[in-house]
Backbone as XML, in Angstrom:
<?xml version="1.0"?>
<chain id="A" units="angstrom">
  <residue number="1" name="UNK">
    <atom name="N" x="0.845" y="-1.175" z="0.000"/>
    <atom name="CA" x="0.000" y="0.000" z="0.000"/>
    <atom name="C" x="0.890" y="1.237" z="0.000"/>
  </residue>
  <residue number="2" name="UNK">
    <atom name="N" x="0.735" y="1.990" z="-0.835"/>
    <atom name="CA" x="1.486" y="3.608" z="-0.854"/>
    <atom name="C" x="1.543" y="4.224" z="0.246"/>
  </residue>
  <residue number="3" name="UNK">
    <atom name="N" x="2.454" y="4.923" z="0.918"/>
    <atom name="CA" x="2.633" y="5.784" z="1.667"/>
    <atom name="C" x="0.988" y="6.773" z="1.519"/>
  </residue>
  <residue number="4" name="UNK">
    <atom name="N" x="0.463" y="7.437" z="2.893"/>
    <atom name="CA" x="-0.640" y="7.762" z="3.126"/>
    <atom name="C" x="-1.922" y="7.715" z="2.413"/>
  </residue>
  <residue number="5" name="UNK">
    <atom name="N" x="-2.382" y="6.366" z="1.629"/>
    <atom name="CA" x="-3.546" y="5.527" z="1.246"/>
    <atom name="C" x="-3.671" y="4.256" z="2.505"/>
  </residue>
  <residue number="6" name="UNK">
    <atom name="N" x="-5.177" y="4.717" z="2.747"/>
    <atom name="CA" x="-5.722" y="3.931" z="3.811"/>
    <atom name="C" x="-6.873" y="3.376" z="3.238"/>
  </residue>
  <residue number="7" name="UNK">
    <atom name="N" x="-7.282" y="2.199" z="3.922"/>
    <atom name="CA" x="-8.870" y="1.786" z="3.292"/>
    <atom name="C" x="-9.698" y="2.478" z="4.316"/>
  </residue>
  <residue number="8" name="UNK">
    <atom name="N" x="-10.902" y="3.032" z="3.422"/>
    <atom name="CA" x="-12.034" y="3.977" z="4.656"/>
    <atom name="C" x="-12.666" y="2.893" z="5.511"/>
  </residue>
  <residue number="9" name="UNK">
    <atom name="N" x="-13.086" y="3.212" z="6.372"/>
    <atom name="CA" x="-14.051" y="2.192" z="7.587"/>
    <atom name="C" x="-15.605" y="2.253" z="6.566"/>
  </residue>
  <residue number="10" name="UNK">
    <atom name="N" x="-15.904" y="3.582" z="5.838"/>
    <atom name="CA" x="-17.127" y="3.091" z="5.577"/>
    <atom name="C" x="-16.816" y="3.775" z="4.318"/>
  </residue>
  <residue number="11" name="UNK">
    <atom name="N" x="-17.500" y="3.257" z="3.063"/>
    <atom name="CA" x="-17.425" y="4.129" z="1.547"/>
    <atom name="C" x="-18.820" y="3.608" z="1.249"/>
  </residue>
  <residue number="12" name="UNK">
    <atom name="N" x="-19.450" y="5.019" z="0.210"/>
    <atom name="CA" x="-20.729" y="4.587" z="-0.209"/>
    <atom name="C" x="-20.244" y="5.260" z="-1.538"/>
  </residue>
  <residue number="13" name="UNK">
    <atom name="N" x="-20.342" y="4.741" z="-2.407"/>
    <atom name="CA" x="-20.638" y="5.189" z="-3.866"/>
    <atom name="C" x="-21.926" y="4.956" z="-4.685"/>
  </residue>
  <residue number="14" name="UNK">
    <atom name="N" x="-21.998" y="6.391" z="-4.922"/>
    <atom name="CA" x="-23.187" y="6.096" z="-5.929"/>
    <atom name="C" x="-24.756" y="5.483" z="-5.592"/>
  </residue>
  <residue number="15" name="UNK">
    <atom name="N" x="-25.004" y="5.752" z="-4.259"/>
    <atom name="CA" x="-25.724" y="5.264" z="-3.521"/>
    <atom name="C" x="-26.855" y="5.965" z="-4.329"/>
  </residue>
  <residue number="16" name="UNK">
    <atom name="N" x="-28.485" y="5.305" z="-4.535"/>
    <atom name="CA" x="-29.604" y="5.960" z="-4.400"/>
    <atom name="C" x="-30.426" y="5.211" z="-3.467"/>
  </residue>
  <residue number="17" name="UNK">
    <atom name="N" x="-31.652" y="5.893" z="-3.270"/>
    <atom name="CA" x="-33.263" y="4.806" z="-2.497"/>
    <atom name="C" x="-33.736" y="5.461" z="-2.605"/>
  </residue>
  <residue number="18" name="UNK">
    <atom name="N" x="-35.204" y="4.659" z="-3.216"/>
    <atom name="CA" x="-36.083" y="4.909" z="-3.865"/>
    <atom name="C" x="-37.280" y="3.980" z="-3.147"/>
  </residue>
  <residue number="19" name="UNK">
    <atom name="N" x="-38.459" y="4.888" z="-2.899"/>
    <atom name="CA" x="-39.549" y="4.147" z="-2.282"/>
    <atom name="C" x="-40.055" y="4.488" z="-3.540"/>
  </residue>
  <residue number="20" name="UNK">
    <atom name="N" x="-41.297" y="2.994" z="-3.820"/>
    <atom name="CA" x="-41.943" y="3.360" z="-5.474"/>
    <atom name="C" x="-41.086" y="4.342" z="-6.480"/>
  </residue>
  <residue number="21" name="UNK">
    <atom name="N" x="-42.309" y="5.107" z="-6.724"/>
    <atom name="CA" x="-41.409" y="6.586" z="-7.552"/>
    <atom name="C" x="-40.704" y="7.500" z="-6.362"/>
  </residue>
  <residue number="22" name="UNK">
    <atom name="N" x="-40.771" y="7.896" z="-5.792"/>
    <atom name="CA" x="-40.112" y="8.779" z="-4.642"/>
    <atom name="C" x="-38.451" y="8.274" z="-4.478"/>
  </residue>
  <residue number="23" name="UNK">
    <atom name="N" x="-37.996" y="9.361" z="-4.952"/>
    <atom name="CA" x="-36.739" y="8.960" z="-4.755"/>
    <atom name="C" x="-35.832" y="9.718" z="-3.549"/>
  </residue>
  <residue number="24" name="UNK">
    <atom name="N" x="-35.012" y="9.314" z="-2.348"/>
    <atom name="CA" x="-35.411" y="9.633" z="-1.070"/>
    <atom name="C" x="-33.976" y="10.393" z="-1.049"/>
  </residue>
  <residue number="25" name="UNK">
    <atom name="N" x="-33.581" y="9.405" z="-1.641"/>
    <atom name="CA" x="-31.419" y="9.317" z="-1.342"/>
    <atom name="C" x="-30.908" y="9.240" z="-3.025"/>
  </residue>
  <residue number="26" name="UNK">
    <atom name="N" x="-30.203" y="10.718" z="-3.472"/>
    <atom name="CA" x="-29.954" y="11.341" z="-4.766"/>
    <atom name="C" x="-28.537" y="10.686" z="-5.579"/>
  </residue>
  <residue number="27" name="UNK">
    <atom name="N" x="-28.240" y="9.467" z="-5.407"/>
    <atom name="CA" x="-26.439" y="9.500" z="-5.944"/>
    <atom name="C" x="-25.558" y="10.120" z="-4.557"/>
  </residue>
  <residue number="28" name="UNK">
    <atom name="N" x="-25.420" y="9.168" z="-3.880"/>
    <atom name="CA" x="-24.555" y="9.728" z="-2.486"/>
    <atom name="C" x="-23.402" y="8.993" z="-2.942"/>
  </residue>
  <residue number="29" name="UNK">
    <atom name="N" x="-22.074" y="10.094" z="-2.725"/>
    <atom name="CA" x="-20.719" y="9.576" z="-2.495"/>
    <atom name="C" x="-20.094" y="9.679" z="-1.409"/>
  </residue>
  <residue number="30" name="UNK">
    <atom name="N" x="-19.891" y="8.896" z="-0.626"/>
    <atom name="CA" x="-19.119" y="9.235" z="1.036"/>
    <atom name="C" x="-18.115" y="8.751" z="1.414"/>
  </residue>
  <residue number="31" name="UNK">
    <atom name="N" x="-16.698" y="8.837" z="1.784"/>
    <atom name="CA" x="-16.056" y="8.510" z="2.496"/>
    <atom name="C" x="-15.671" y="8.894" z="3.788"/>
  </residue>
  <residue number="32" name="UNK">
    <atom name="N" x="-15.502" y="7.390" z="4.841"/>
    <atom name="CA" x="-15.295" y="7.872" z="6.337"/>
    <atom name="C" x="-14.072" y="7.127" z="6.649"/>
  </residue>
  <residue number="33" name="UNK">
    <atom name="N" x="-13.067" y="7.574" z="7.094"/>
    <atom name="CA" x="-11.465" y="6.992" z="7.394"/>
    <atom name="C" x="-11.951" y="6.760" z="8.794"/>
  </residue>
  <residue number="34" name="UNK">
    <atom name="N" x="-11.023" y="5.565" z="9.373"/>
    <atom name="CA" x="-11.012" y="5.116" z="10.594"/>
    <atom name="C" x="-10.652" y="6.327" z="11.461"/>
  </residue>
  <residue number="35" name="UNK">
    <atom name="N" x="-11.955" y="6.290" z="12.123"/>
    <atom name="CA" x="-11.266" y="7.329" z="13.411"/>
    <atom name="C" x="-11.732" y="8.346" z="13.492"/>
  </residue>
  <residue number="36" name="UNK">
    <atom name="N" x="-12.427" y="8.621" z="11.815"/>
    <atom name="CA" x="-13.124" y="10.350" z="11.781"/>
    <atom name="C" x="-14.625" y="10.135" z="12.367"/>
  </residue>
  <residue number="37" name="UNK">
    <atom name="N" x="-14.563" y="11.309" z="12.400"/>
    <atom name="CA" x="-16.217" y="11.711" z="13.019"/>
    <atom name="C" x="-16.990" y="12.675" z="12.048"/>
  </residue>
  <residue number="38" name="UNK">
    <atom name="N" x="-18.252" y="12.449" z="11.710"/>
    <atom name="CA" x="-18.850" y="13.081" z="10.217"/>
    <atom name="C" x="-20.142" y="13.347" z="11.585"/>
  </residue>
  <residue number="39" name="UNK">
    <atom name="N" x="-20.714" y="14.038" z="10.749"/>
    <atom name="CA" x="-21.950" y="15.172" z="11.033"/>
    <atom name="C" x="-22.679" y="14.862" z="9.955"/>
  </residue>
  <residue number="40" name="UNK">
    <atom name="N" x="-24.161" y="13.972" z="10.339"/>
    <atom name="CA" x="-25.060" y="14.470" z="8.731"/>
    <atom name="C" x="-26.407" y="15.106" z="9.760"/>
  </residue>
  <residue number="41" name="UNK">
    <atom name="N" x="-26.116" y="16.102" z="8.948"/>
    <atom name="CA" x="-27.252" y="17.312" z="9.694"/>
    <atom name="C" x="-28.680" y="17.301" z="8.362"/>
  </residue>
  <residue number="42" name="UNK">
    <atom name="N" x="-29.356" y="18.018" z="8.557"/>
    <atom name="CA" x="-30.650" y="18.754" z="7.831"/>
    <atom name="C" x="-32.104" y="18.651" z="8.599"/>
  </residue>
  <residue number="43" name="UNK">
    <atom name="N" x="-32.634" y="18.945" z="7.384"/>
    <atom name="CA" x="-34.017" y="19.282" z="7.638"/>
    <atom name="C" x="-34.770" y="18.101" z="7.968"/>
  </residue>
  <residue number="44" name="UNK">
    <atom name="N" x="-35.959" y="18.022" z="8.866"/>
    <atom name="CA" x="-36.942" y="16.536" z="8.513"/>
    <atom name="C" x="-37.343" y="16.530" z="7.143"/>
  </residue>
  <residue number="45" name="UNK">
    <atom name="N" x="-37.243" y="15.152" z="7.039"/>
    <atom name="CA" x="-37.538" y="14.353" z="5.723"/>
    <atom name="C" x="-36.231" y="14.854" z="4.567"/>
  </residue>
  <residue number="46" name="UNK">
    <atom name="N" x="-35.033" y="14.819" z="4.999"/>
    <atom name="CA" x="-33.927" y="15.004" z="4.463"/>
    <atom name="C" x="-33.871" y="13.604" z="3.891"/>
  </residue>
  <residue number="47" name="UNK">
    <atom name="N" x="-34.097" y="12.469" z="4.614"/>
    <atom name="CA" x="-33.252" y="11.390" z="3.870"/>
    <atom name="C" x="-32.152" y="11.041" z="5.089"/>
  </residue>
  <residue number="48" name="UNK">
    <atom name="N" x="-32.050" y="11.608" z="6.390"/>
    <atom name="CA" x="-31.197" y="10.996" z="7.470"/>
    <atom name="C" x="-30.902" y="9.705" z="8.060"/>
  </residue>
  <residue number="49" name="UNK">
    <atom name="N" x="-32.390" y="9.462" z="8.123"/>
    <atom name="CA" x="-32.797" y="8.282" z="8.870"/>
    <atom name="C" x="-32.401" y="7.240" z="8.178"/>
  </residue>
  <residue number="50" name="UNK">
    <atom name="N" x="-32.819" y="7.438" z="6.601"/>
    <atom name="CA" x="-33.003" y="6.247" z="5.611"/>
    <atom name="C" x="-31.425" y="6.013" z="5.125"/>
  </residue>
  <residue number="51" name="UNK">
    <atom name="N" x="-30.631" y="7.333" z="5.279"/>
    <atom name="CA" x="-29.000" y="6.830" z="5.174"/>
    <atom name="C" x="-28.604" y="6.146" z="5.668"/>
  </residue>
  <residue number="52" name="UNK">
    <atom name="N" x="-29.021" y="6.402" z="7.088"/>
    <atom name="CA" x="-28.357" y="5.207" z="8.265"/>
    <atom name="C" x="-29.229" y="4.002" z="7.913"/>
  </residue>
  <residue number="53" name="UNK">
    <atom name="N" x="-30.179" y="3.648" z="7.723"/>
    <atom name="CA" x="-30.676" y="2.191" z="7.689"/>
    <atom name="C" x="-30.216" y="1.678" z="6.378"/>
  </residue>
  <residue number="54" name="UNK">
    <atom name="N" x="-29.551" y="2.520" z="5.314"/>
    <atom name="CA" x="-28.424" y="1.951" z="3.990"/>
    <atom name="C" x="-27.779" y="1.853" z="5.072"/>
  </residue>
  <residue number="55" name="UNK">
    <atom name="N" x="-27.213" y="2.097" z="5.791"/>
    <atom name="CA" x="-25.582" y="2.022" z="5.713"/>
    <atom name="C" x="-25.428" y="0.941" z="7.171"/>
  </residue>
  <residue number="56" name="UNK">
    <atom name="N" x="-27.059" y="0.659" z="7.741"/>
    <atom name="CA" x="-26.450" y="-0.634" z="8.364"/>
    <atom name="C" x="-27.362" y="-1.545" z="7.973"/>
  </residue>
  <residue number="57" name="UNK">
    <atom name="N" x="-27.776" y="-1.363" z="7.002"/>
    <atom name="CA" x="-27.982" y="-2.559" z="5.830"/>
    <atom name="C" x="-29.848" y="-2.828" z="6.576"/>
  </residue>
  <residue number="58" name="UNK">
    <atom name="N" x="-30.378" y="-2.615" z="6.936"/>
    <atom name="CA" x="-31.583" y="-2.184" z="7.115"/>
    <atom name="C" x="-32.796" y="-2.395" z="5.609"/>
  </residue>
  <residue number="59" name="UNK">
    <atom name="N" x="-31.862" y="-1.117" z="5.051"/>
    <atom name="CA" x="-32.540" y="-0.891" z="3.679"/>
    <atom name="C" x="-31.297" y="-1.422" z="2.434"/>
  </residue>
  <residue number="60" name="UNK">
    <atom name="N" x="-31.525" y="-2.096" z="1.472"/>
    <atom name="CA" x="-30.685" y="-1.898" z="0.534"/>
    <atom name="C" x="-30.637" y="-0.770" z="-0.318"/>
  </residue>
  <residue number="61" name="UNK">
    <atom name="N" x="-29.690" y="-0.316" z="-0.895"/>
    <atom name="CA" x="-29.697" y="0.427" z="-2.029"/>
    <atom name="C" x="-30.382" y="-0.016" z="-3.179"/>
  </residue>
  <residue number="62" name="UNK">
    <atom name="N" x="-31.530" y="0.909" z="-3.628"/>
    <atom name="CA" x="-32.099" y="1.139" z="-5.186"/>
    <atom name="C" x="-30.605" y="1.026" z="-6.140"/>
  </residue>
  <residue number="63" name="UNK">
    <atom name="N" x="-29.658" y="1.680" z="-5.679"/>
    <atom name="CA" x="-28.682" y="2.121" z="-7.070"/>
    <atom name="C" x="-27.116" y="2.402" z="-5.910"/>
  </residue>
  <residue number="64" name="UNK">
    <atom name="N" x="-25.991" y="1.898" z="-6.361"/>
    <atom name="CA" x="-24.668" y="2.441" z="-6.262"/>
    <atom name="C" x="-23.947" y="0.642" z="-4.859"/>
  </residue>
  <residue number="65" name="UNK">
    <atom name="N" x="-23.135" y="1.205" z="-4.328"/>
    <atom name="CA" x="-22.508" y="0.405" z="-3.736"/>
    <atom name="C" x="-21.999" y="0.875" z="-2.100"/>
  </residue>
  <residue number="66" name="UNK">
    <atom name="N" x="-21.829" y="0.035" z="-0.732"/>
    <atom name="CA" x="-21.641" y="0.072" z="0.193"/>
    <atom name="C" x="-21.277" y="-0.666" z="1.035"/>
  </residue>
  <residue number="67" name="UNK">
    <atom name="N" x="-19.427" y="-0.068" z="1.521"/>
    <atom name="CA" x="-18.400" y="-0.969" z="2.104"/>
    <atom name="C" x="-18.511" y="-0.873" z="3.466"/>
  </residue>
</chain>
């Protein structure tokens, strides 16, 4: 592995979700390195909730990929 390339603890590429037509979660790209601390802030009915249930597998992704 190259000098300062790490594998992230969590990567989402290209993520969408989609209830029926409603599409909730737009093409998300994320990376989180071991150790960092991320903030996902907004409004209700942002799409918060439904990130986290992608990302502990809860919900699958409509579209993209998640490590």
């Amino acid at each position: 592995m190259a000098a300062g390339l790490t594998t992230p603890a969590l990567e989402l590429k290209g993520v969408r979700k989609q209830f029926g037509k409603t599409e909730i979660i737009r093409g998300i790209d994320l990376q989180v390195q071991q150790g960092e601390r991320v903030a996902i802030i907004g409004p209700n009915g942002a799409g918060k909730s439904t990130l986290f249930n992608l990302i502990s597998g809860r919900f699958a992704p409509s579209q993209g990929e998640i490590w």
